[in-house]
Residue frames relative to the residue before (quaternion, step in Angstrom):
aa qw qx qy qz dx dy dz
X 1.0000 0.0000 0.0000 0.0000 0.00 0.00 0.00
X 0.3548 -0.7906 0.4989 0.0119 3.34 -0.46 1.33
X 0.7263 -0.0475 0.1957 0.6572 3.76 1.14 -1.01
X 0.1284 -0.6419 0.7377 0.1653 3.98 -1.25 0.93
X 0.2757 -0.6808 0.6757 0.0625 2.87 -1.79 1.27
X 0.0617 0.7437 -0.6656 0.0124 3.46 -0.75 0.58
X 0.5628 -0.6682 0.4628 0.1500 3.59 -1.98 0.64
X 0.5335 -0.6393 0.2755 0.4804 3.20 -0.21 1.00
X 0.6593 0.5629 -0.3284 0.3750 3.73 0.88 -0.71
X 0.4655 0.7130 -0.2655 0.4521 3.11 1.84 -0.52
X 0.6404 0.6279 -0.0418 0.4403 3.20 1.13 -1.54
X 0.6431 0.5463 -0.1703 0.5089 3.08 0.73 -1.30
X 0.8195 0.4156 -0.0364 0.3929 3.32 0.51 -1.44
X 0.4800 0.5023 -0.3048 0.6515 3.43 1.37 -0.42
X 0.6114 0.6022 -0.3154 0.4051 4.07 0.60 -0.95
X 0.8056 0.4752 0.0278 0.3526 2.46 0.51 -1.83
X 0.6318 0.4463 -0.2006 0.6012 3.37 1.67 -0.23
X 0.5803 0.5446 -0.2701 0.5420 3.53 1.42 -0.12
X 0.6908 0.5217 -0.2899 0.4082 2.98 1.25 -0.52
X 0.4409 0.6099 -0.3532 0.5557 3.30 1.39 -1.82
X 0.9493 0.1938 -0.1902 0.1583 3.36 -1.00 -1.31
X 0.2523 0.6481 -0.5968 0.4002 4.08 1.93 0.92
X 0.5382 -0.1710 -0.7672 -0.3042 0.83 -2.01 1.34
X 0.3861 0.6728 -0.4679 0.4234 3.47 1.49 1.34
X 0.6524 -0.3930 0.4762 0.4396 3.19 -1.31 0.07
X 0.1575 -0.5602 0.7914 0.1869 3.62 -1.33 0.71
X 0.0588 0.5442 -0.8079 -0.2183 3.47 -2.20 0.23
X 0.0768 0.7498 -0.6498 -0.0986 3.01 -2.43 -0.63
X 0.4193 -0.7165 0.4327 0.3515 3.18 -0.85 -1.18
X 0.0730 -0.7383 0.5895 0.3195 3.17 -1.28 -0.38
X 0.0739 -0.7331 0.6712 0.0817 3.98 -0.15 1.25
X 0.3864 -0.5019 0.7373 0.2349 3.09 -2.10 -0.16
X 0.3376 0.7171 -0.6076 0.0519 3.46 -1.15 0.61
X 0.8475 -0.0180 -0.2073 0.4883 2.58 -1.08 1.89
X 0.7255 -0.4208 0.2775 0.4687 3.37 0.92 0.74
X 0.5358 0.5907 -0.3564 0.4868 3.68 1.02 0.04
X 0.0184 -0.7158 0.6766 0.1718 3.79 -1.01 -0.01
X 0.0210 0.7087 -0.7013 0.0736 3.28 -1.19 1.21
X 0.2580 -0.6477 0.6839 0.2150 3.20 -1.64 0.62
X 0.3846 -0.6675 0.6367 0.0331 3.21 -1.83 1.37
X 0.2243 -0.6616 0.7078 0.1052 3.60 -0.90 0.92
X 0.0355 0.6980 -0.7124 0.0638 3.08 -1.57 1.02
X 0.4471 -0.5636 0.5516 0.4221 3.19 -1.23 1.51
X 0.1655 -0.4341 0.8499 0.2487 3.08 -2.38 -0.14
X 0.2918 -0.7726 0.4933 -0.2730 2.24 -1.79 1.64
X 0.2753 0.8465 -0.3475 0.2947 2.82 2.70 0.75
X 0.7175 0.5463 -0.2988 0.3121 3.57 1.19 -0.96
X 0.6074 0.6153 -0.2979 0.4047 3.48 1.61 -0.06
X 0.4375 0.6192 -0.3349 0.5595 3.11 1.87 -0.64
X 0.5758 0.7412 -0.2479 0.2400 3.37 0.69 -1.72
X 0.7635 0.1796 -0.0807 0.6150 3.27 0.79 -1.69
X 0.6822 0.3589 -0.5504 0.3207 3.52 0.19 0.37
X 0.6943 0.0383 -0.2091 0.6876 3.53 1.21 0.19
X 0.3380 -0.6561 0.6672 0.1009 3.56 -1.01 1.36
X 0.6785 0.4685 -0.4416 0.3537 3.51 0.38 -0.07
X 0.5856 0.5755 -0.3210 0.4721 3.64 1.28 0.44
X 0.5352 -0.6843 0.3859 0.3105 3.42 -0.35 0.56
X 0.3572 -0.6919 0.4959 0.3844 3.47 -0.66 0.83
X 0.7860 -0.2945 0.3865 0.3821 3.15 -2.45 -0.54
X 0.5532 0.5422 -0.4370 0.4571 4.12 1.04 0.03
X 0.8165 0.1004 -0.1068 0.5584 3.64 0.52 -0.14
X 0.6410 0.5208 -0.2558 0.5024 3.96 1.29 0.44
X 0.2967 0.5955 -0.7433 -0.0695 3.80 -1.42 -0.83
X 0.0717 -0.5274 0.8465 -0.0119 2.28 -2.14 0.67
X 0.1254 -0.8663 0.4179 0.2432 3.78 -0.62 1.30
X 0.8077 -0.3694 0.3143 0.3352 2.87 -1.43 0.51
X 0.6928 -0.4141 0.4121 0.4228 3.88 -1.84 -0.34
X 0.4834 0.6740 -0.3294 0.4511 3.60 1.36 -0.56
X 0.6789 0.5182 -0.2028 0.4790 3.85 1.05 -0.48
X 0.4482 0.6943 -0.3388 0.4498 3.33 2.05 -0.43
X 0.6797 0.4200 -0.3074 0.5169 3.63 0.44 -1.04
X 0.7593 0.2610 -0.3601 0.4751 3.49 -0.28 -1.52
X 0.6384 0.3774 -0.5843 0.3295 4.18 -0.15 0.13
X 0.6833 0.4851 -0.3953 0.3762 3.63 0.83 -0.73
X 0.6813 0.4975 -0.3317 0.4222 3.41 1.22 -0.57
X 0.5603 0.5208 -0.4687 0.4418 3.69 1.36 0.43
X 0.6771 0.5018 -0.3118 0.4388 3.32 1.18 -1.23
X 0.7092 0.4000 -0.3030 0.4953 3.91 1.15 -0.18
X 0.6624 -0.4991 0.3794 0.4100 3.80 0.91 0.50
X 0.6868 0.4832 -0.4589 0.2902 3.87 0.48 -0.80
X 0.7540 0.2077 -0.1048 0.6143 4.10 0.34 -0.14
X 0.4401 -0.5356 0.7108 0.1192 3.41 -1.58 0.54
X 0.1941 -0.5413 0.8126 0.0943 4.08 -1.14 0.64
X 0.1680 -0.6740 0.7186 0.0320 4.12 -0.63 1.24
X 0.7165 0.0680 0.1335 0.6813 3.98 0.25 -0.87
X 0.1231 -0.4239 0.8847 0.1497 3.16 -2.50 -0.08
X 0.2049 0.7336 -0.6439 -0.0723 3.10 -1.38 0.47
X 0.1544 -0.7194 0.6684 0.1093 3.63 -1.88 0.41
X 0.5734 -0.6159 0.4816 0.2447 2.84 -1.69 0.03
X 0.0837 -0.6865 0.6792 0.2457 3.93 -1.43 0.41
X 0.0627 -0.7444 0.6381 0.1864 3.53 -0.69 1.02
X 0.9043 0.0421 -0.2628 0.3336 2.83 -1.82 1.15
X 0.6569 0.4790 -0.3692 0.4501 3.68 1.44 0.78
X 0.5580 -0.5932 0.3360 0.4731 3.99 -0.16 0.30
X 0.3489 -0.7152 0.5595 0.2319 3.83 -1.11 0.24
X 0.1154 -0.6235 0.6931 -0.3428 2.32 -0.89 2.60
X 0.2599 -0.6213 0.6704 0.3114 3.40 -1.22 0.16
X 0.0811 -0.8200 0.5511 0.1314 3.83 -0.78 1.23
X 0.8036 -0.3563 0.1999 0.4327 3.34 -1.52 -0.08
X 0.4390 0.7292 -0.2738 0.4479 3.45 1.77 -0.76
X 0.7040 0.5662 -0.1488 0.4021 3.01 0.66 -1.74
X 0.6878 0.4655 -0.2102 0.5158 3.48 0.70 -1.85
X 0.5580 0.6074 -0.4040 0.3957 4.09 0.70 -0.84
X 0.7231 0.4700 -0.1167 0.4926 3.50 1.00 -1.65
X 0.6784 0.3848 -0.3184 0.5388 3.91 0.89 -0.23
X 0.8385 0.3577 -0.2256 0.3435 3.45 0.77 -0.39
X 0.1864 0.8355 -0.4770 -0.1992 3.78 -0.32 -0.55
X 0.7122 0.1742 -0.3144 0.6029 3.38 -0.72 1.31
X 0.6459 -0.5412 0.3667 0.3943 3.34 0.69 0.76
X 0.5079 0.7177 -0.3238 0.3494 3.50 1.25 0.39
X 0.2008 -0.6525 0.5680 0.4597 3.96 0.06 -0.80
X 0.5987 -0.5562 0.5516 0.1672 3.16 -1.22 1.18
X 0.7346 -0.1797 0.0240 0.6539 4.01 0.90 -0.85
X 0.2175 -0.8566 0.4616 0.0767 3.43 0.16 1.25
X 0.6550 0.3055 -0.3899 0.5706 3.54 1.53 0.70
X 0.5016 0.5431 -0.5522 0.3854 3.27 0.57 0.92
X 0.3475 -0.7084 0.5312 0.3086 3.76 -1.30 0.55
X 0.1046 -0.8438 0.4701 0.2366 3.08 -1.31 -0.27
X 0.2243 -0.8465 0.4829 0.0008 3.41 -0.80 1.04
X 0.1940 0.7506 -0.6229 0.1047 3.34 -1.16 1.56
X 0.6684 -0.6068 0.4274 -0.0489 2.01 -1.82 1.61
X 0.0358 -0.7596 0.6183 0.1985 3.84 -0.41 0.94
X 0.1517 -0.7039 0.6939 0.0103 3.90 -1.17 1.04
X 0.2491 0.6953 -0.6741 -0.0139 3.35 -1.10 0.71
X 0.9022 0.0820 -0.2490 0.3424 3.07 -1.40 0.55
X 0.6747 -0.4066 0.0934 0.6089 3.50 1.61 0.64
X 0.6747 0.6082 -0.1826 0.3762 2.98 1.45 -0.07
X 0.2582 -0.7144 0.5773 0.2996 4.26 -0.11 0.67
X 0.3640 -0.7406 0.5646 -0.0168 2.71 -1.43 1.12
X 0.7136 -0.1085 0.2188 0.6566 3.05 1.11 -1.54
X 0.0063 -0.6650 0.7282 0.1658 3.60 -1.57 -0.02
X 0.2307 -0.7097 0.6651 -0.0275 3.34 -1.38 0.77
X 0.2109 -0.8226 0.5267 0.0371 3.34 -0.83 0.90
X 0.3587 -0.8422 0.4010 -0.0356 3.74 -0.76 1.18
X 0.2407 0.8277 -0.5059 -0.0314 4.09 -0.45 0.15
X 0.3949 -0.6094 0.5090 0.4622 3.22 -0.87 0.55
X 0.0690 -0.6510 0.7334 0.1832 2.95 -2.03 0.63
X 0.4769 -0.5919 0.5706 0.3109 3.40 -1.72 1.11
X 0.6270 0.5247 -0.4321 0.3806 3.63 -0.04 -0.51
X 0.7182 0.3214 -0.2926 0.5435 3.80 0.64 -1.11
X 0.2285 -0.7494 0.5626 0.2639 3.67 1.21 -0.75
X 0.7037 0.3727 -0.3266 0.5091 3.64 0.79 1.34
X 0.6159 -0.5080 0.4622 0.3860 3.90 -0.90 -0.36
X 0.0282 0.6379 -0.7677 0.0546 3.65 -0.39 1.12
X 0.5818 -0.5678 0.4668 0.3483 3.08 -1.91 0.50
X 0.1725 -0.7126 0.6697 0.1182 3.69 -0.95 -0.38
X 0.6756 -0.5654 0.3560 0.3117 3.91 -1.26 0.90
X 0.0547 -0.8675 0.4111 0.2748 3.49 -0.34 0.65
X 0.2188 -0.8045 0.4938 0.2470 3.87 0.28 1.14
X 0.1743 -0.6474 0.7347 0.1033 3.61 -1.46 0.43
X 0.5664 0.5720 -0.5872 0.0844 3.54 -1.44 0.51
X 0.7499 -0.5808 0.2193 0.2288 3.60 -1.09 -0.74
């Protein structure tokens, strides 16, 4: 993947969900179905982990999504929808893809869907700052960024 394209409504709506949910991490998607692009909200679900084990990082600097992420992954792994991007949020840090990040997209040092982008979202004080967009590359064998294009 060379560049993620996303729709301005796409945009808008990914923002706009980063925002709503500062000062935690927003996640989601962006799938294709049937030729359509929609973004999925998904609760994060870092602060429930949290209190049953405080030694985990809460939903301000974490996510784990929610049951809402159940369908739209089974519906990639069964052909009905495309996953185009995942994306979260860093409140009140810059949008980078960190070592955190890479840990959660991959397992065995692999990518988990090594055509899917990813896209975070820097939020500070309720506010988006930036969003940066991510792909795995086999050659570097890691996540370099890549252009994120917006239009219609």
């Amino acid at each position: 993947m060379t560049e993620l394209h996303v729709t301005t409504t796409s945009r808008v709506a990914i923002e706009a969900h980063a925002a709503a949910c500062y000062p935690h991490e927003a996640c989601g998607f962006v799938i294709d179905r049937s030729g359509r692009e929609e973004v999925v909200c998904v609760s994060n679900i870092q602060n429930q982990r949290h209190a049953a084990d405080p030694t985990l990082r809460d939903a301000r600097t974490a996510y784990t999504m929610g049951a809402e992420a159940v369908p739209i992954l089974t519906g990639h792994e069964r052909g009905a929808l495309v996953i185009r991007a995942i994306f979260h949020s860093h409140p009140d840090h810059d949008a980078y893809f960190s070592a955190e990040d890479r840990k959660q997209a991959t397992v065995w040092d692999e990518p988990s869907y090594p055509d899917v982008g990813q896209i975070v979202v820097s939020v500070r004080n309720g506010e988006v700052k930036a969003a940066k967009a991510f792909a795995w590359d086999a050659d570097a064998r890691d996540y370099v960024e890549v252009p994120l294009t917006v239009s219609d």
